[in-house]
N, C-alpha and C positions, 0 to 999 in steps of 0.2 A: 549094497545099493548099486545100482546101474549108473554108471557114469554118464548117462543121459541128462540125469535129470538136474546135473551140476552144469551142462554145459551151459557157455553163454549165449550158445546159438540156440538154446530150447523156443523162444518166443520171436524169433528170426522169421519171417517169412522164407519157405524157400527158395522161391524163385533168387532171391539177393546172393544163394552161396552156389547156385546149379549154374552158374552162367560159364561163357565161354571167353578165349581169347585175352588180352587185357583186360577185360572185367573182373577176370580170379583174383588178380593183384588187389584190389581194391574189396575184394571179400575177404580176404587174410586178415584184414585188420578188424572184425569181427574177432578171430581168432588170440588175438596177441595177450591178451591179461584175461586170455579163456584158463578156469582152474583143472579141466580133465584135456587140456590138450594134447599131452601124450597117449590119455586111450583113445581118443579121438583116432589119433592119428595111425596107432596100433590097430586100431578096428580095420580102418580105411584098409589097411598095408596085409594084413594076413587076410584080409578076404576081398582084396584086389577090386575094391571097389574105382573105379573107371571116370566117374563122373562127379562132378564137385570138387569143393573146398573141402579139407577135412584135415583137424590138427595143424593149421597155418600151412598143408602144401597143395599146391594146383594139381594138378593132374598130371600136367607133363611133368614137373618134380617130385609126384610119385611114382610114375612110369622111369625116370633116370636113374630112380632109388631102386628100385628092384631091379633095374638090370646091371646096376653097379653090385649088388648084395644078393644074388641068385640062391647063396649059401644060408641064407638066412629062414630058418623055419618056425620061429616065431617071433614076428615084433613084438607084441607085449613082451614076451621075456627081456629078449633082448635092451627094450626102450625101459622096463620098468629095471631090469640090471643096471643100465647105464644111470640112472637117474638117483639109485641107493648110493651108487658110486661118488657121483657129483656131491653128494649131499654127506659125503663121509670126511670128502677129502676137503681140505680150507683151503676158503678161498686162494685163488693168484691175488697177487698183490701187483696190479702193471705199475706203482708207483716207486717199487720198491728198488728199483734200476739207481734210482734219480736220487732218491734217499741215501743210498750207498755213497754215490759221488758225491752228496756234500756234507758229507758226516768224514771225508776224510781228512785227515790234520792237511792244515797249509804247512808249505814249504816253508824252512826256515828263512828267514830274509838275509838278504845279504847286502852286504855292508857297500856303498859306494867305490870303496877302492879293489874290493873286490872283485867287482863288477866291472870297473873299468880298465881296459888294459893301459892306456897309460899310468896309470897308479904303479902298475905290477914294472913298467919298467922304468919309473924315476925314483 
């Protein structure tokens, strides 16, 4: 099936995602809980499409993508590899830093005369 016809943009007017300048920014969000946005955006990128929104990037963030990735001869490989990858590997865990530190034992407590140096010398 052609990943057209999944897109969220299928019933879009296009004038809303051709636009220019700050106006791309506010067509991205068209894009954002789009379910083919990676071929969306693989389409755009192997066949250097120029103009529009496509797969949540502007234009000029697809022009800095290719010239950052010159090496690159096919996005869909590429984006549809990275994407097997993500989905193999489990989740990061950002909470698990924090989890660590308070799951460590407390310090044994100590005793008042311990602690205090006149104890230690009367």
């Amino acid at each position: 099936m052609d990943w057209r016809h999944s897109a969220r943009c299928r019933d879009e007017d296009p004038e809303t995602l051709f636009v220019q300048g700050a106006l791309q920014r506010d067509a991205r969000e068209v894009c954002k809980a789009c379910p083919v946005r990676t071929e969306c955006l693989a389409h755009a990128l192997d066949n250097r499409v120029r103009f529009g929104v496509w797969g949540g990037m502007t234009e000029r963030e697809r022009r800095a993508l290719l010239k950052r990735r010159p090496d690159v001869i096919s996005w869909a490989a590429l984006l549809e590899s990275a994407r097997r990858a993500a989905l193999a590997s489990p989740p990061a865990n950002p909470s698990a830093p924090a989890a660590r530190r308070t799951a460590r034992p407390a310090r044994p407590a100590t005793g008042a005369a311990e602690a205090s140096p006149d104890a230690a010398a009367g």
